[in-house]
Backbone as CSV, one residue per row, in Angstrom:
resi,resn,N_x,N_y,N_z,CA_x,CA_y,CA_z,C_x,C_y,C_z
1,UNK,-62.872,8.237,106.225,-62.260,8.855,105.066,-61.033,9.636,105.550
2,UNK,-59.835,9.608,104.736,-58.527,10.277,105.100,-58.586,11.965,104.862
3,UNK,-57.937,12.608,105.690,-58.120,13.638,105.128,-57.682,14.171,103.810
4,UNK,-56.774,13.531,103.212,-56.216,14.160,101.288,-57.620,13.428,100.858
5,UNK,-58.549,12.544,101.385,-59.705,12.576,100.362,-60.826,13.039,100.904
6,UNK,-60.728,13.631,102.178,-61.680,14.442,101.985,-61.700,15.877,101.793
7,UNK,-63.214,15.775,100.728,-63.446,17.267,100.354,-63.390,18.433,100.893
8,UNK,-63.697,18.549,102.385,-63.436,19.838,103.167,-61.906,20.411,103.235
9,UNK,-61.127,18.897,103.111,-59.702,19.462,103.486,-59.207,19.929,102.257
10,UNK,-59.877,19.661,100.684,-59.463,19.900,99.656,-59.667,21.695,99.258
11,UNK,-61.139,21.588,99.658,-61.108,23.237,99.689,-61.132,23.928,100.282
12,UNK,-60.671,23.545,101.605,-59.713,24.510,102.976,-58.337,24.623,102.585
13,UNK,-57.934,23.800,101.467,-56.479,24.188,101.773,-56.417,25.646,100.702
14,UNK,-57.657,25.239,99.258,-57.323,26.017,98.465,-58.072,27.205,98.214
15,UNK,-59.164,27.406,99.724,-59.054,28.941,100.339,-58.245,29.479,101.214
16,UNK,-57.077,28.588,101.656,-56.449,28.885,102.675,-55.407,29.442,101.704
17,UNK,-54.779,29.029,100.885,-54.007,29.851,99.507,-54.555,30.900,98.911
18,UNK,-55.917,31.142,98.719,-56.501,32.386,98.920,-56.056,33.570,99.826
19,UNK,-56.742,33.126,100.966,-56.592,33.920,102.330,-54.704,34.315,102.243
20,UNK,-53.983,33.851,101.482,-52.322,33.855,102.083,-52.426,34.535,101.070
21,UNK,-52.631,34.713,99.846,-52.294,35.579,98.530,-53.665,36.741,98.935
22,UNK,-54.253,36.917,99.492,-55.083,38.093,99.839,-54.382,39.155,100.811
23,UNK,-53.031,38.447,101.876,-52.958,38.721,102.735,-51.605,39.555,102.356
24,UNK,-50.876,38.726,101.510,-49.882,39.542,100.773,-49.745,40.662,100.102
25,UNK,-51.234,40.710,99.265,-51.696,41.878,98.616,-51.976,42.774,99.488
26,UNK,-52.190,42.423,100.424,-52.881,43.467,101.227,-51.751,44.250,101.980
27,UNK,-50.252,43.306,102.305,-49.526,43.998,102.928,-48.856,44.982,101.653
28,UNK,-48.868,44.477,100.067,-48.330,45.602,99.606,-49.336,46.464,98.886
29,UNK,-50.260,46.647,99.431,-51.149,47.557,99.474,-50.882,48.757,100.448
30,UNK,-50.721,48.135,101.473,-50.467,48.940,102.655,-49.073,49.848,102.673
31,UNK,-47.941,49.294,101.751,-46.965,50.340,100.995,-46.783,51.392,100.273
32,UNK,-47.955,50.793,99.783,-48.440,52.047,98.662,-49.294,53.289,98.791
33,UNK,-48.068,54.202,98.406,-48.420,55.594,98.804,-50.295,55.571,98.417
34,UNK,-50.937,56.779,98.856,-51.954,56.796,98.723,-52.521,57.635,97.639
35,UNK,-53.754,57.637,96.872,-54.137,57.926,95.882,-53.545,57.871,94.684
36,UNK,-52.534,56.647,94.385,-51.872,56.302,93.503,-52.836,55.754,92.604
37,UNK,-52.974,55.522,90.982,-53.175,54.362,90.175,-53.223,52.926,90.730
38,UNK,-52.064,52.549,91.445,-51.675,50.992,91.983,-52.895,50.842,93.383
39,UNK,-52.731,51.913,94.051,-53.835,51.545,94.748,-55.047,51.668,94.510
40,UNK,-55.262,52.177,94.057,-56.945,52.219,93.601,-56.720,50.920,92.962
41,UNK,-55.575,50.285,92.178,-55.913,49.185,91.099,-55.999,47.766,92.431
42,UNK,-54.713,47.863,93.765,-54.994,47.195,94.763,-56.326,46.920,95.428
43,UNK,-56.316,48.187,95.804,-57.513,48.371,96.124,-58.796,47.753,95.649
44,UNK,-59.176,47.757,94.207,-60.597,47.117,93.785,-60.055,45.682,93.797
45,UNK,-58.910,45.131,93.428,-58.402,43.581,93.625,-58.647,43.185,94.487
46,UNK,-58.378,43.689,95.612,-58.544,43.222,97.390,-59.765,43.097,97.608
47,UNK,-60.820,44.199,97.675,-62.140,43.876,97.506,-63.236,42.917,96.376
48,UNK,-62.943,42.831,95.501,-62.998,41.667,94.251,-62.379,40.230,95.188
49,UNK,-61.148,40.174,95.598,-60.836,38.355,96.351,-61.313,38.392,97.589
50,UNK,-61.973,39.716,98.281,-62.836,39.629,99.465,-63.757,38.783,99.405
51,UNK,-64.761,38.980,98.197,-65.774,38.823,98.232,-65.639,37.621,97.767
52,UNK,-64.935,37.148,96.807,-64.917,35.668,96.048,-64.600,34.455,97.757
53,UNK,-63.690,35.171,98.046,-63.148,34.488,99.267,-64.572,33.727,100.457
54,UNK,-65.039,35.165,100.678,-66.154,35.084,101.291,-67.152,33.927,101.191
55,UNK,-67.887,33.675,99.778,-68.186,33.377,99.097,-67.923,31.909,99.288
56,UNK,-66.758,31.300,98.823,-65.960,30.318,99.116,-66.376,29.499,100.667
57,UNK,-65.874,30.801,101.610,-65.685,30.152,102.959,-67.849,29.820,103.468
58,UNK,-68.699,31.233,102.546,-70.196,30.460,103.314,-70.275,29.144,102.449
59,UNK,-70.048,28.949,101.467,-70.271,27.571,100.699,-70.107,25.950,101.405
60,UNK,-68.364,26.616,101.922,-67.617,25.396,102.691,-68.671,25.485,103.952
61,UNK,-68.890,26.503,104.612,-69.985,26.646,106.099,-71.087,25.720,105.559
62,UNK,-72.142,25.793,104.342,-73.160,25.465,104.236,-72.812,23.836,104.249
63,UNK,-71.485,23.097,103.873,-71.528,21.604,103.457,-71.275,21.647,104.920
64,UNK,-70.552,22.311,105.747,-70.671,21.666,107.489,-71.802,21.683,108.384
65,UNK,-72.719,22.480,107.817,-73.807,22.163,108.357,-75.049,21.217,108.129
66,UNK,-74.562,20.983,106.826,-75.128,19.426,105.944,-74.635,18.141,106.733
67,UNK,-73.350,18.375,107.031,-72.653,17.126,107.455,-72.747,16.993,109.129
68,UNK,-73.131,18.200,109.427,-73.615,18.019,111.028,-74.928,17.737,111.407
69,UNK,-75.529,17.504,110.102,-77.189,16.991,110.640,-76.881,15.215,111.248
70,UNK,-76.177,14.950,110.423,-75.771,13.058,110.549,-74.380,13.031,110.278
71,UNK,-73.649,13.438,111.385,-71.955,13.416,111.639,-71.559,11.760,111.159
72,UNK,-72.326,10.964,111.622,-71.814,9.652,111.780,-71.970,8.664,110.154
73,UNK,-72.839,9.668,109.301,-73.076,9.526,108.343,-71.920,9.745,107.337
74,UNK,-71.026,10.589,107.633,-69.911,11.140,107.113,-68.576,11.127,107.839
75,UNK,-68.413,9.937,108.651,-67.536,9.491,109.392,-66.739,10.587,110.026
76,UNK,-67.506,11.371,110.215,-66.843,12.462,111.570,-67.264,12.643,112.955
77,UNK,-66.729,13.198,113.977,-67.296,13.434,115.204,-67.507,14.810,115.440
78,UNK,-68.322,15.286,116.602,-68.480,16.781,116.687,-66.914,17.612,116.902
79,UNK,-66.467,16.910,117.863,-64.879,17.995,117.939,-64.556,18.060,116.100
80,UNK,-64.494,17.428,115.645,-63.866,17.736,114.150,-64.979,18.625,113.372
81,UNK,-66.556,18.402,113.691,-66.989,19.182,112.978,-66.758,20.905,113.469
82,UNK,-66.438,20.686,115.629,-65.976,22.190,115.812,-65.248,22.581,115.396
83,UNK,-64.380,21.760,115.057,-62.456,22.881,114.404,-62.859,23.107,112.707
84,UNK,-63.843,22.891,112.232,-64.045,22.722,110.703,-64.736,24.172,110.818
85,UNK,-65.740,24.396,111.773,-66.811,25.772,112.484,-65.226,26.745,112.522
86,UNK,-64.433,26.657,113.527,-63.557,27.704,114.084,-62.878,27.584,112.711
87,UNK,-62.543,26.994,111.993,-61.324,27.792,110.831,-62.473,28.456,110.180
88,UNK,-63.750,28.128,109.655,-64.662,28.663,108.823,-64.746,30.489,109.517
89,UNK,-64.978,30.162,110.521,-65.198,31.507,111.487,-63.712,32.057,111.394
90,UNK,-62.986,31.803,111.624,-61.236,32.093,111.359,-61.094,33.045,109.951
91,UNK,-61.284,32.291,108.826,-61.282,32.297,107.863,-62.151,34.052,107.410
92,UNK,-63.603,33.676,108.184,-64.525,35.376,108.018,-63.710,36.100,108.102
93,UNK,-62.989,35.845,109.997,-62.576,37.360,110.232,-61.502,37.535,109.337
94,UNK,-60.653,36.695,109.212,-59.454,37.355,108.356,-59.769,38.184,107.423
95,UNK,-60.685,37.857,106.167,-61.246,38.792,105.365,-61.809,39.649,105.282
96,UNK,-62.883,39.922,106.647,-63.481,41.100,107.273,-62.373,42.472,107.494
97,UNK,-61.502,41.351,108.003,-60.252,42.614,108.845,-59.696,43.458,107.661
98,UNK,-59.433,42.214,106.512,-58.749,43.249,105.691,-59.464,44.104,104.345
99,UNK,-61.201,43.725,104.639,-62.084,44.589,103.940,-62.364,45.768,104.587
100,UNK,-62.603,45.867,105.979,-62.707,46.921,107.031,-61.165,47.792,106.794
101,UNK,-60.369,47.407,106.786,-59.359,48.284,106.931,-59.129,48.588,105.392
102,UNK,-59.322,48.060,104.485,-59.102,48.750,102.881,-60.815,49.897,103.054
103,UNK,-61.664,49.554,103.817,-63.182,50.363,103.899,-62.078,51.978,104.370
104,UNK,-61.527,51.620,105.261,-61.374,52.920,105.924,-60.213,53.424,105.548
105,UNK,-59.481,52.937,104.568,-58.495,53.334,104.050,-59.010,54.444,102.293
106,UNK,-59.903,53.672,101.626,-60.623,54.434,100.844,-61.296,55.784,101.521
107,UNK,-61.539,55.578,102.458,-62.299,56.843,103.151,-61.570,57.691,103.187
108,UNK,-60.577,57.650,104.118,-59.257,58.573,104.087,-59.051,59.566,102.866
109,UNK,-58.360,58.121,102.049,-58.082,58.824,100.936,-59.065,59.511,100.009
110,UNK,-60.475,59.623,99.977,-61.552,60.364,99.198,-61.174,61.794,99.874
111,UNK,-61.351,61.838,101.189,-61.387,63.095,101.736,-60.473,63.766,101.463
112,UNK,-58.967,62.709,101.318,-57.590,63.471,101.502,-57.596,64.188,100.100
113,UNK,-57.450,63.052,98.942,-57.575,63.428,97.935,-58.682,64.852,97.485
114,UNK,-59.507,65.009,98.169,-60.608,66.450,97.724,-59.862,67.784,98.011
115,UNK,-59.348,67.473,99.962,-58.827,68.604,100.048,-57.707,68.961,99.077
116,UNK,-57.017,68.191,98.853,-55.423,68.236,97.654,-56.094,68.641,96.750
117,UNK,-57.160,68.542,96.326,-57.428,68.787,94.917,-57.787,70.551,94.910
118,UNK,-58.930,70.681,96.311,-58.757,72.229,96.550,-57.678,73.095,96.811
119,UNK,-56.597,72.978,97.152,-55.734,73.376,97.700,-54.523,73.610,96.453
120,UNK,-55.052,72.639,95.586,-53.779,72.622,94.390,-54.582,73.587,93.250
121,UNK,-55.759,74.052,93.450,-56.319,74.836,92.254,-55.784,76.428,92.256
122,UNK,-55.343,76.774,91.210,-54.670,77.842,90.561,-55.424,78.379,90.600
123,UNK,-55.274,79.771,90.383,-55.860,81.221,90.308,-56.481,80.835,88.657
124,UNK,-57.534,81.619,88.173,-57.668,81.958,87.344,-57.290,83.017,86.036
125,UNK,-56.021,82.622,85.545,-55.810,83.273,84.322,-56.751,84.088,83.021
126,UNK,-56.491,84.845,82.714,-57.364,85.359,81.172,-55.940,85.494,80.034
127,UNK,-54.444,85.230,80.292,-54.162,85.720,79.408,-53.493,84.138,79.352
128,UNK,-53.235,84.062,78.029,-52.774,82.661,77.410,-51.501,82.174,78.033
129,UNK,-50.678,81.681,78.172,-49.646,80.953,79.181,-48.487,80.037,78.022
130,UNK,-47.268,80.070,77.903,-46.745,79.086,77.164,-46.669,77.454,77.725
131,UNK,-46.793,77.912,79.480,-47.809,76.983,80.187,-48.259,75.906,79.698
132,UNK,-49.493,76.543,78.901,-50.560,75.686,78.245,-50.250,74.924,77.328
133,UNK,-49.480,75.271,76.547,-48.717,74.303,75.734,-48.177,72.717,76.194
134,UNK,-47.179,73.280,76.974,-46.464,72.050,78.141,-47.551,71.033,78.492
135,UNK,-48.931,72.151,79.301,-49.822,71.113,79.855,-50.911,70.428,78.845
136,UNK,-50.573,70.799,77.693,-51.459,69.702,76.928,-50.744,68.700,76.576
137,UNK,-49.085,69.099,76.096,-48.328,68.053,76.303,-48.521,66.966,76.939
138,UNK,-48.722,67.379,78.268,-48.760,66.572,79.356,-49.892,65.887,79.249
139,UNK,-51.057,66.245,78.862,-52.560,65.938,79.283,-52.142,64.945,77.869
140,UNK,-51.210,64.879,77.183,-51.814,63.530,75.994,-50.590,62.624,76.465
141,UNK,-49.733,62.788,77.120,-48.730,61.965,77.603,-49.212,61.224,78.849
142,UNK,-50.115,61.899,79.387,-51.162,61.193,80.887,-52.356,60.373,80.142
143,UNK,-52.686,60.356,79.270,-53.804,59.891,78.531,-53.487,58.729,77.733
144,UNK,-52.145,58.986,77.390,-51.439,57.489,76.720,-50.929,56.817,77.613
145,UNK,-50.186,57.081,79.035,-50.174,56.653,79.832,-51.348,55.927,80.707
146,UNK,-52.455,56.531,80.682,-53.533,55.695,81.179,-54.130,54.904,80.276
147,UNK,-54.812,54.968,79.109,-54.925,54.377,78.370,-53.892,52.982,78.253
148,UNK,-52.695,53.094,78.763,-52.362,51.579,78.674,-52.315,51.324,80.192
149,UNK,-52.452,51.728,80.807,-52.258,51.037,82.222,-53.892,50.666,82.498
150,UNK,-55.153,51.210,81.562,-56.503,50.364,81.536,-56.403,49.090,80.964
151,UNK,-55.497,49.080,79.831,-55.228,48.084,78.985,-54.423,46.904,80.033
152,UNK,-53.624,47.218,80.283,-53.059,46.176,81.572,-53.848,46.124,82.608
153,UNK,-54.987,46.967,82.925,-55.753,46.563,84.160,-56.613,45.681,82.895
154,UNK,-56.742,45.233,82.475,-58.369,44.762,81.610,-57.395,43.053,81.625
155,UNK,-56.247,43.537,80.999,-55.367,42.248,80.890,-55.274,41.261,82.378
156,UNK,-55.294,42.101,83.385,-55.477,41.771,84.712,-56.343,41.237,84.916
157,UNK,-57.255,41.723,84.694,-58.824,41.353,85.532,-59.242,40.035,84.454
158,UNK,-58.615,39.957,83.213,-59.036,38.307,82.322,-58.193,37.508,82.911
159,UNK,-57.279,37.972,83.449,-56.239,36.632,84.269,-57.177,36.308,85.419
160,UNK,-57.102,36.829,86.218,-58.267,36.867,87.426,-59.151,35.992,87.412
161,UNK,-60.248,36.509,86.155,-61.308,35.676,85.861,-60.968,34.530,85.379
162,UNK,-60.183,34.021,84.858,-60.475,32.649,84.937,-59.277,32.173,85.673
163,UNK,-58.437,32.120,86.662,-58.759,31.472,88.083,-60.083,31.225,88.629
164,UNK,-60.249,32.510,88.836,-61.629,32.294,89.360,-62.601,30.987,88.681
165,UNK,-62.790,31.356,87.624,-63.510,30.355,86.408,-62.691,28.861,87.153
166,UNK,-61.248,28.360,87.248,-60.451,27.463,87.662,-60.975,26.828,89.030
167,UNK,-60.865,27.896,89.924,-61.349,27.487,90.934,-62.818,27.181,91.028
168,UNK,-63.990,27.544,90.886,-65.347,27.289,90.715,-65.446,26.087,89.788
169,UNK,-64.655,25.675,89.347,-64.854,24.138,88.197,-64.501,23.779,89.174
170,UNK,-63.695,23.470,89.659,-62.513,23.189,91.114,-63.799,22.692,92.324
171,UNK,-64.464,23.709,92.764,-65.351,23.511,93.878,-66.933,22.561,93.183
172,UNK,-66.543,23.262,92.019,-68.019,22.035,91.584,-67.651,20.870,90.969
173,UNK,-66.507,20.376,90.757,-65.541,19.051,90.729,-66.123,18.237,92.375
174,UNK,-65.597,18.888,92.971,-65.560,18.941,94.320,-67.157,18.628,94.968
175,UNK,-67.929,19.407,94.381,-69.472,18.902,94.786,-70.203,18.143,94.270
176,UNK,-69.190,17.446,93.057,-69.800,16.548,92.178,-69.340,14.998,92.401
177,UNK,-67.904,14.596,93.109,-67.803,14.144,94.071,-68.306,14.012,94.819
178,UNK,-68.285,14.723,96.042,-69.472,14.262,97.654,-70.931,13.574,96.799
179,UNK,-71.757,14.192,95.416,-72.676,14.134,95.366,-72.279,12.337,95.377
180,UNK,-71.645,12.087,94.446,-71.387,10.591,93.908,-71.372,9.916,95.582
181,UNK,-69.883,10.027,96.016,-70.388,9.426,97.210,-71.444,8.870,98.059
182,UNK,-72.279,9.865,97.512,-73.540,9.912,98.389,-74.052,9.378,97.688
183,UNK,-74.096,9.055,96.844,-75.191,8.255,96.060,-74.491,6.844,96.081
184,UNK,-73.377,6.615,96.633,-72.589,5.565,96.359,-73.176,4.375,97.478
185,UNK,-73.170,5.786,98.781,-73.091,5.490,99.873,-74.649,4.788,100.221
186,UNK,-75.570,5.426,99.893,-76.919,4.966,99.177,-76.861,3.239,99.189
């Protein structure tokens, strides 16, 4: 079998477009000042295509170890089933690296963010402030402001999902194929 028809190379390439759009995010993640909106919104994205990714790459692991019970059954040899092992293993760490380093990047910022938060607290007032005025201002101008930037995260996360939805038809396209084969092959 050529490789454009076979299935491993079909969904290695299109976790490997994963892994490259994970990797991007991640570098402009890594721009972004810290305890921002954008990162926290990076942030749960990156961990959300971690895991899908993940996911992806034990799936592709589980059909190479199907296909390494009877290599000859599936017209491959062991060197090809090793380099199919090393990108699979390739593939972990990349996503490990950049879940571990968004792990310890949230950490940071919890702590950083607490002390800022102690450090920025005001004395306690008793007498009324024209202050207060301004800051309710503010507190409904931050509230309409978030309120739509949930609204664009919600809008986000339905785009998301169905890629996702895209791709999983995609991989069970894909397993519905080999199945035929195999029954072909039968």
């Amino acid at each position: 079998m050529s490789k454009a028809q076979d299935p491993f190379y079909i969904v290695k390439e299109e976790i490997q477009d994963s892994i490259d759009k994970l990797q991007s995010s991640f570098h402009q993640w890594e721009r972004v000042p810290g305890g921002t909106g954008e990162q926290v919104h990076l942030t749960k994205e990156l961990l959300a295509n971690c895991e899908s990714i993940a996911w992806k790459v034990d799936e592709l692991a589980k059909a190479i170890s199907v296909a390494a019970r009877d290599p000859s059954w599936y017209g491959i040899n062991e060197v090809e089933l090793e380099n199919r092992r090393r990108w699979t293993s390739n593939a972990r760490l990349q996503v490990a690296d950049v879940k571990r380093t968004i792990g310890a990047g949230k950490e940071n910022d919890n702590s950083a963010s607490v002390i800022c938060r102690e450090l920025m607290r005001l004395p306690n007032s008793q007498q009324p402030d024209i202050s207060d005025h301004y800051s309710a201002k503010n507190n409904d101008d931050f509230v309409a402001s978030e309120s739509d930037r949930q609204m664009l995260l919600l809008k986000q996360q339905d785009e998301e999902l169905d890629e996702l939805s895209t791709s999983v038809k995609r991989i069970g396209g894909v397993g519905l194929t080999i199945h035929e084969e195999l029954l072909a092959q039968d």
